[in-house]
Wavefront OBJ file of the C-alpha trace (Angstrom):
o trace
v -10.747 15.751 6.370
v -7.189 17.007 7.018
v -4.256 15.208 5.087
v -0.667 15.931 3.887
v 1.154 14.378 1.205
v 4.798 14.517 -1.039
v 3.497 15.612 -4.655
v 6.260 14.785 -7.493
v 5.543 16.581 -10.818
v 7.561 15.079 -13.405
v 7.597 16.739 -16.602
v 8.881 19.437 -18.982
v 7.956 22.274 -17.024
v 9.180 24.551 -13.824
v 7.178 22.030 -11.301
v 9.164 19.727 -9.262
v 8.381 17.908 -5.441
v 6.130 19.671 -3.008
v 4.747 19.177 0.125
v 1.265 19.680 0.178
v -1.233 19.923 3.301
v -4.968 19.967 2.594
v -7.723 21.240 5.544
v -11.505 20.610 4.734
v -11.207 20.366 0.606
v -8.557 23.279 0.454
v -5.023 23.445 0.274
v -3.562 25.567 3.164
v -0.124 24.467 1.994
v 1.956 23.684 -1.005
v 5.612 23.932 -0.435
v 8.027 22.814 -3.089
v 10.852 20.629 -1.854
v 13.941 20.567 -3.394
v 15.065 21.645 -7.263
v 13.277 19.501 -9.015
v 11.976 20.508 -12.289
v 13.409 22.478 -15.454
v 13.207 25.615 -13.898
v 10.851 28.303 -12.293
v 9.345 28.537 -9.043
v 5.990 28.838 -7.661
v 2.986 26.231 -6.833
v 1.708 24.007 -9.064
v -1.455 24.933 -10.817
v -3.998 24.565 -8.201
v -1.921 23.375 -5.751
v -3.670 19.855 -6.033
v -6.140 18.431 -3.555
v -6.644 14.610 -3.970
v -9.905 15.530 -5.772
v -7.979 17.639 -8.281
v -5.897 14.645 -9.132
v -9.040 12.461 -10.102
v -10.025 16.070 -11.975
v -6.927 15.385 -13.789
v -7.553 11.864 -14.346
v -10.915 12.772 -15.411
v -10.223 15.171 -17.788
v -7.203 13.420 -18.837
v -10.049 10.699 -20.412
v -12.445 13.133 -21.754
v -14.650 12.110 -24.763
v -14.081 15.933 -25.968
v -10.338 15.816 -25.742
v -8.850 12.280 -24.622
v -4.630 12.116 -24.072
v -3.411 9.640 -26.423
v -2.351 7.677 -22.811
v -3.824 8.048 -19.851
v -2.404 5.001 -16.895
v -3.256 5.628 -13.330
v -2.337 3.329 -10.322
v -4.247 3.605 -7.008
v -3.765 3.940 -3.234
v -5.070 0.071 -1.963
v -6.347 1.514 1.539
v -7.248 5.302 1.166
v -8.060 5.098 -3.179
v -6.581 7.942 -4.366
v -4.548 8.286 -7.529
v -0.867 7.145 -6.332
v 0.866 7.862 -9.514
v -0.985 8.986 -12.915
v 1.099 9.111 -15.973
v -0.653 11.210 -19.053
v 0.847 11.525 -22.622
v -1.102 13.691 -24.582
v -0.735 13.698 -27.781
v 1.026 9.948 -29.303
v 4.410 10.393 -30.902
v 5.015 13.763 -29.677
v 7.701 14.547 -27.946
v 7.681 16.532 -24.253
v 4.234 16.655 -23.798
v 4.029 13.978 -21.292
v 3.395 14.669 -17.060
v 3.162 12.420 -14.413
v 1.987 12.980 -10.735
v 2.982 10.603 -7.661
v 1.589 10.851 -4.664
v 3.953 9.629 -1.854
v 3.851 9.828 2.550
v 0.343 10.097 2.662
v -1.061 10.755 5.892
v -4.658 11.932 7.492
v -4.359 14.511 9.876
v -5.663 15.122 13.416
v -7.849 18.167 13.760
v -4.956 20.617 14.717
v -1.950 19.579 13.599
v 0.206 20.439 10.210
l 1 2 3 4 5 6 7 8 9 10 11 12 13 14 15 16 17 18 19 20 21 22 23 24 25 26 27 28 29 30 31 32 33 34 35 36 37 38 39 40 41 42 43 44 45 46 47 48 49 50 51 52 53 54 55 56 57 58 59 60 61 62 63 64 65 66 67 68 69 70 71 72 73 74 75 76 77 78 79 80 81 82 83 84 85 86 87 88 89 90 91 92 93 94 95 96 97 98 99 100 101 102 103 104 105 106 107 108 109 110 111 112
């Protein structure tokens, strides 16, 4: 499956808005939008897939090391996570990240 969506890291870190386009499990493209963020440039760590946002959900509950807040809202026709906010650890202060998912969109075989 082929898809592209708008990613929006919100945090305290150097992330931001990117565009991200995903080919057979793999992201082929992650291009930040924008100046979002505190600062820095780059790709997010690992450039996230739709599965590496329920990875992040996932571990986000873990038994072994659960955030003190984990609320996720999801896509009604495709599923996916559509905005996940985490806060680590409870009464700390800038530890928290969320991720929304926005323009969603399956793509034909060959276009980007």
């Amino acid at each position: 499956m082929a898809y592209r969506y708008t990613l929006d890291i919100d945090c305290f870190c150097p992330w931001g808005r990117f565009d991200v386009v995903v080919r057979n499990g793999e992201v082929v493209q992650a291009r930040r939008v924008g100046s979002g963020g505190v600062g820095g440039s780059g790709q997010p760590p690992g450039a996230l897939t739709i599965d590496g946002l329920f990875t992040v959900v996932s571990q986000a509950r873990s038994s072994s090391s659960p955030a003190a807040n984990v609320t996720v809202s999801y896509d009604e026709r495709y599923g996916y996570p559509q905005r996940i906010s985490i806060d680590r650890i409870a009464d700390a202060v800038d530890d928290e990240i969320s991720y929304t998912v926005s323009d969603f969109q399956v793509l034909e075989r060959d276009s980007t």
